[in-house]
C-alpha positions as CSV (number, residue, x, y, z in Angstrom):
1,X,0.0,0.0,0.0
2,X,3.0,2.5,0.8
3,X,4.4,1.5,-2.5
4,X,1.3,2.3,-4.3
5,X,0.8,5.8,-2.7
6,X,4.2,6.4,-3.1
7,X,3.9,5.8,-6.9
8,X,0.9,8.1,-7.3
9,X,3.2,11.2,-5.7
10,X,5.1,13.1,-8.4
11,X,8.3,15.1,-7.1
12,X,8.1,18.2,-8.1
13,X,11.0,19.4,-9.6
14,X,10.3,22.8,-10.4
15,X,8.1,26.0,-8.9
16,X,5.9,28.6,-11.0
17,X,5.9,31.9,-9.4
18,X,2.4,33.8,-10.0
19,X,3.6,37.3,-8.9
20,X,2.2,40.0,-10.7
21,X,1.0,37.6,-13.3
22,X,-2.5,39.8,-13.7
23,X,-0.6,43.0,-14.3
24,X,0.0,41.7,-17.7
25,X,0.3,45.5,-19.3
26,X,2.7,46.4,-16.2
27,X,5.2,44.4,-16.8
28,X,7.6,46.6,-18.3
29,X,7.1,49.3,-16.1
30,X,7.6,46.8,-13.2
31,X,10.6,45.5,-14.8
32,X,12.1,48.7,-15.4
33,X,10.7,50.1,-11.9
34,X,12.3,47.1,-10.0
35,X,15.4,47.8,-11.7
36,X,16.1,51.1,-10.8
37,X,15.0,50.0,-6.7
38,X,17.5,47.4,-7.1
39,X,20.1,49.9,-8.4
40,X,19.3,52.5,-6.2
41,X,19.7,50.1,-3.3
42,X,23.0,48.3,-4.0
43,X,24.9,51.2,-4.8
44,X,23.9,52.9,-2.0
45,X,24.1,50.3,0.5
46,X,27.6,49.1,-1.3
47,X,28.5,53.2,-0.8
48,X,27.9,53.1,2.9
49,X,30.4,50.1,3.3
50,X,33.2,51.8,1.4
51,X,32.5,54.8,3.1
52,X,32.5,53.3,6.8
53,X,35.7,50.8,5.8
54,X,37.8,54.1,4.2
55,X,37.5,56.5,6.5
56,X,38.7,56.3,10.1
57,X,36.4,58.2,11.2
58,X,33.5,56.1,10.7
59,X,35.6,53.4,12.8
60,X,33.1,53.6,15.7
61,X,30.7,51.0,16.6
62,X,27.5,53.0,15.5
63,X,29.0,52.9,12.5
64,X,30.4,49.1,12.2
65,X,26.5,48.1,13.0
66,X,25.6,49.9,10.2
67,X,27.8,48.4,7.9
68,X,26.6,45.3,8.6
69,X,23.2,46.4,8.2
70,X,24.4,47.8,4.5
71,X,26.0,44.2,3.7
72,X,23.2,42.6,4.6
73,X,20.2,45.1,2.5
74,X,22.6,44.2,-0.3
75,X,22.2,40.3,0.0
76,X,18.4,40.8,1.0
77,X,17.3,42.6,-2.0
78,X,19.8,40.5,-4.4
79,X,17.9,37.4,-2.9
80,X,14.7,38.4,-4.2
81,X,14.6,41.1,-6.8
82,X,16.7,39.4,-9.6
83,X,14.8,36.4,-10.2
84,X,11.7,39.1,-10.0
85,X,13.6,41.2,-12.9
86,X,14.0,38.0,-14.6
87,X,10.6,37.1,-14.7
88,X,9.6,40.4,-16.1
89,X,12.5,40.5,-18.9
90,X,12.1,36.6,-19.9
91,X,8.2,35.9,-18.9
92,X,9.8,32.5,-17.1
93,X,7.7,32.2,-13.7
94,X,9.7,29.1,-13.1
95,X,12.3,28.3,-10.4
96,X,13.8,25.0,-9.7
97,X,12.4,23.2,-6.9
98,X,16.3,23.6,-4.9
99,X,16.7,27.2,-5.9
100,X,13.3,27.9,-4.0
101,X,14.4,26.3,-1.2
102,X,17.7,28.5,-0.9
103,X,15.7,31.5,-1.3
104,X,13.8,30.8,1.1
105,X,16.8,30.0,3.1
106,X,18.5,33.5,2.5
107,X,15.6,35.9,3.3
108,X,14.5,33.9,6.4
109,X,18.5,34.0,7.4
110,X,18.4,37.9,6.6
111,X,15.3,38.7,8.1
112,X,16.2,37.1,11.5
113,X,19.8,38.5,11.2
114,X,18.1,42.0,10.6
115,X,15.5,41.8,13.9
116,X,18.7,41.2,15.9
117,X,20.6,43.7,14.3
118,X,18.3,46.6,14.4
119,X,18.1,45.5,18.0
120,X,21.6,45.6,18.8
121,X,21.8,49.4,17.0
122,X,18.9,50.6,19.0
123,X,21.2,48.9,22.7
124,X,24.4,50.8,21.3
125,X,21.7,54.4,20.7
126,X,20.4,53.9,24.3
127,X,23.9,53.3,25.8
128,X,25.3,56.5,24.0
129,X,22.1,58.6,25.0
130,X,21.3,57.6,28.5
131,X,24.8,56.3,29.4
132,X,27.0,58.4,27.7
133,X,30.0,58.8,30.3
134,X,30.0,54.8,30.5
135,X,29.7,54.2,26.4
136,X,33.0,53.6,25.8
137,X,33.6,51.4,29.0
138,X,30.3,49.3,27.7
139,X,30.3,49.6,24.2
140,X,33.7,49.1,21.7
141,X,34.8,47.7,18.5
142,X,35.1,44.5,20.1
143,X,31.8,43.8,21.8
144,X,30.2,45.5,18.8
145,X,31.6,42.8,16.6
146,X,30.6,39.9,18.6
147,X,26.5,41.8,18.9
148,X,27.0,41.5,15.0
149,X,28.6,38.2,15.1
150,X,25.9,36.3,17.1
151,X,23.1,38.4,15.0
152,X,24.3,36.2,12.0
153,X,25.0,33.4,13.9
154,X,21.3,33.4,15.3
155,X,19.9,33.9,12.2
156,X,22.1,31.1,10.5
157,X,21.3,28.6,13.4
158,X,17.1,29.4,13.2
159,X,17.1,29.1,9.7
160,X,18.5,25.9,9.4
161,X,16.6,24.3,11.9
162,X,13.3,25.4,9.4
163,X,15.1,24.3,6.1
164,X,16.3,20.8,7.7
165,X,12.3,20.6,9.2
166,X,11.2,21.5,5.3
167,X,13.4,19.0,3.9
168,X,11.6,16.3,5.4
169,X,8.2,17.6,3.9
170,X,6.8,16.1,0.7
171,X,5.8,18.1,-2.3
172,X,3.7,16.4,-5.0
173,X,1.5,19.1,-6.9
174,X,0.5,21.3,-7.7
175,X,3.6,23.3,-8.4
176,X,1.9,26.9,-8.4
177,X,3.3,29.5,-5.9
178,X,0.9,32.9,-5.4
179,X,3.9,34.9,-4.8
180,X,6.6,36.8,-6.3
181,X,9.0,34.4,-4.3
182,X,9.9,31.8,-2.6
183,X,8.2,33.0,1.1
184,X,7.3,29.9,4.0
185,X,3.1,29.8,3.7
186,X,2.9,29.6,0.2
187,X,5.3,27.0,0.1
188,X,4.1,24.9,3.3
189,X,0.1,25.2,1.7
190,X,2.0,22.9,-1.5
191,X,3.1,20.5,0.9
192,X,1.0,17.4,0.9
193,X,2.8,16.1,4.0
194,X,1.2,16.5,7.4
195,X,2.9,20.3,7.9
196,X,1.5,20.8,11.5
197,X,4.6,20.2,13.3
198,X,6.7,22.5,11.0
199,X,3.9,24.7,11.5
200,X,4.5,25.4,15.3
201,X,8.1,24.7,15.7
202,X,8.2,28.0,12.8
203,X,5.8,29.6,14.7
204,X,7.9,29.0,18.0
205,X,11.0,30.1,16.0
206,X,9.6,32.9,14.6
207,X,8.3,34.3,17.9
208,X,11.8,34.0,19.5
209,X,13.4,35.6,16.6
210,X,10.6,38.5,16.2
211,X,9.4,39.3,19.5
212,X,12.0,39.6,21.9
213,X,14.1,42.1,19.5
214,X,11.2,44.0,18.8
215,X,10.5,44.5,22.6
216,X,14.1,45.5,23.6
217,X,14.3,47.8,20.6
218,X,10.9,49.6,21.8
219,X,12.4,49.8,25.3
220,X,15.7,51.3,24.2
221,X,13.6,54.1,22.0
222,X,10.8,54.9,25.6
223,X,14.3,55.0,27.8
224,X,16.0,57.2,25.2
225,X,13.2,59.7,24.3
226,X,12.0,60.1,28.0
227,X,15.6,60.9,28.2
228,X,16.3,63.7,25.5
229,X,13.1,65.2,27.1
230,X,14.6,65.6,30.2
231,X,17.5,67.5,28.8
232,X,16.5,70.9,29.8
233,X,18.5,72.4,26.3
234,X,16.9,72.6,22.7
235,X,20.1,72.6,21.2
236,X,20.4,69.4,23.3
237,X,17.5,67.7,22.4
238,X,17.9,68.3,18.8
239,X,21.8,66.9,19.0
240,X,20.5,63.7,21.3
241,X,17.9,63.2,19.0
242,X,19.8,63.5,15.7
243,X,22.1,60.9,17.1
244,X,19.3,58.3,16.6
245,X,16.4,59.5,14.4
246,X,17.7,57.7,11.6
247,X,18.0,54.1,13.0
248,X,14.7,55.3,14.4
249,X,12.8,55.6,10.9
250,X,14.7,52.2,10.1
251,X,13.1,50.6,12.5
252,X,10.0,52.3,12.0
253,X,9.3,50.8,8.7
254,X,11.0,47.4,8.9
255,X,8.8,46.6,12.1
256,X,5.7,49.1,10.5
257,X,5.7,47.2,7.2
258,X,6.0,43.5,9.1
259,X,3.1,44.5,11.3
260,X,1.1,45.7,8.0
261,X,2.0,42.3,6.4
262,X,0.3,40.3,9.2
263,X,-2.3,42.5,9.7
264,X,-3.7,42.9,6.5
265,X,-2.6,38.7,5.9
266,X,-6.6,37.9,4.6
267,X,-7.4,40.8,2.9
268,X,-6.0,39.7,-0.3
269,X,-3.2,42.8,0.2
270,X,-0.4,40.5,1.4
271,X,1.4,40.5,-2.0
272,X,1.8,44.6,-1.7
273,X,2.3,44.6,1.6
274,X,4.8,42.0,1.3
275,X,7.0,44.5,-1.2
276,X,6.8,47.0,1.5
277,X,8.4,45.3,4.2
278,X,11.0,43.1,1.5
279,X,11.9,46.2,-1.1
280,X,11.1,49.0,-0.1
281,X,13.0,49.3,3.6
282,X,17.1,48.6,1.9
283,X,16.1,51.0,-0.9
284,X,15.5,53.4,1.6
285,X,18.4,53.1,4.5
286,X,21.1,54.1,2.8
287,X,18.5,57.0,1.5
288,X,17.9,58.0,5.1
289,X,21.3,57.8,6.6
290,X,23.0,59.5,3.7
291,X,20.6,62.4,4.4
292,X,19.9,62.8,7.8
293,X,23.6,61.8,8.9
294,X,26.2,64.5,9.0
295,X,29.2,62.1,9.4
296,X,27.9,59.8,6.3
297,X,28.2,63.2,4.4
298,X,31.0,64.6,5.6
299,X,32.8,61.1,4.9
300,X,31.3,61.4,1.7
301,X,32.7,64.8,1.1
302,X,36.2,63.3,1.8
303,X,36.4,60.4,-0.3
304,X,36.8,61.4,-4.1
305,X,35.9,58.1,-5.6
306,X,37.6,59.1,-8.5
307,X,40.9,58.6,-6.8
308,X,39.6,54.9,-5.9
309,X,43.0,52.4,-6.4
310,X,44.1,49.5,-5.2
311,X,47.6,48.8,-3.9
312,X,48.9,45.7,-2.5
313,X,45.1,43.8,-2.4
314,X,44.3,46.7,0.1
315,X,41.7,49.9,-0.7
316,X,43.7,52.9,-1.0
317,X,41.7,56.6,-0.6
318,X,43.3,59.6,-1.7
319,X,42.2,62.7,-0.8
């Protein structure tokens, strides 16, 4: 009998992606919209990491965290947004059954990596704001590279757990994903294995990975703005405040546009929502800090890229 229902399951080897398959007279301007958002938001993000790695005096940890950050917009929006552009350019909605799977794998890993991250920025804001004479006793290059570090290493570790839980899973038709890519539900609903245990142990996962971050980062930002309104100067306020309002926007709209997501899950607005919270927030950090960050322009000011050379496998900035 398990022979015989094994022999009626087809593998599937290969996914179709419906994304914007209805805006049939868009795609162009999709194609050549997406294109510029994915332009605008390596070369920014990639600008911010030369930046921060040239100059010395971006060698601070607020600075290291948000070079990490920059690296990992870059890999976020390159795992989703060329296979998008391809779709668009080619009319090919398929992916192989093993590239889904990685995809999957990557924005899960980035989006976990990000919660922590953001979460870590908004500790090393609070420390600076409402502990400044004990920053640099709490807060240094070296524990700022090991906040990154296990950000990575906690996204690595949660997202294998889910990919070795969704190896075990069956897939066996149909082969339609109603998505632009390769996101956990729409996969899990194709599964025709008993998906209940992945179910909760993501859910569990998920939680951990979400909620925890998102509570220390909102206790950092009522600590710090109870804080600068204390500080009895304008001039004060405005320099406390400037020190943080752009990590606080980030955070703003990664966690905003999540929220959105799950809020608005059933109402058939998911797809949209879900390009707000997966394009829209690395096209606009670099955006943000470049413009409300005097120390991003100022280093920005001193590096003439045109004098960009390398020497002995090692960057070498001119002035």
């Amino acid at each position: 009998m398990a022979d015989i229902e094994q022999g009626n399951q087809t593998s599937i080897t290969e996914f179709i992606l419906l994304g914007f398959e209805e805006l049939v007279d868009l795609q162009i301007f999709l194609f050549l919209l997406f294109l510029v958002i994915y332009i605008v938001t390596v070369a920014g993000n990639i600008l911010i990491v030369v930046l921060i790695v040239a100059d010395q005096h971006l060698h601070t940890p607020m600075y290291l965290f948000l070079g990490n950050l920059s690296c990992l917009e870059t890999c976020y929006t390159s795992t989703i947004l060329p296979r998008m552009l391809a779709s668009f350019l080619t009319g090919d909605r398929t992916i192989s059954f093993s590239g889904c799977i990685a995809q999957f794998y990557f924005f899960g890993f980035l989006v976990t990596v990000e919660c922590y991250l953001l979460s870590a920025m908004s500790y090393d804001r609070y420390l600076a704001i409402c502990k400044p004479l004990n920053y640099a006793a709490i807060m240094n290059n070296a524990i700022c590279s090991q906040l990154a570090a296990g950000s990575w290493l906690a996204g690595f570790l949660v997202s294998i757990i889910i990919i070795f839980l969704m190896s075990q899973l069956t897939f066996c038709g149909p082969s339609i994903i109603d998505h632009f890519f390769c996101d956990f539900t729409p996969i899990i609903k194709l599964s025709c294995s008993d998906t209940h245990v992945m179910e909760l142990v993501t859910s569990m996962l998920t939680f951990i990975t979400t909620l925890p971050p998102f509570l220390l980062t909102l206790a950092t930002y009522v600590y710090i703005i109870s804080t600068i309104l204390r500080i009895p100067s304008t001039n004060g306020k405005q320099k406390a405040f400037s020190t943080c309002s752009s990590h606080l926007i980030v955070v703003t709209v990664f966690y905003g546009a999540i929220m959105i997501v799950y809020m608005l899950s059933a109402s058939g607005m998911d797809l949209m929502m879900t390009v707000l919270y997966s394009v829209v927030p690395p096209t606009m950090n670099p955006v943000i800090y470049s413009l409300r960050n005097k120390e991003i322009k100022a280093a920005l000011r001193r590096l003439n890229v045109w004098t960009l050379f390398t020497k002995n496998n090692m960057f070498v900035f001119l002035p």
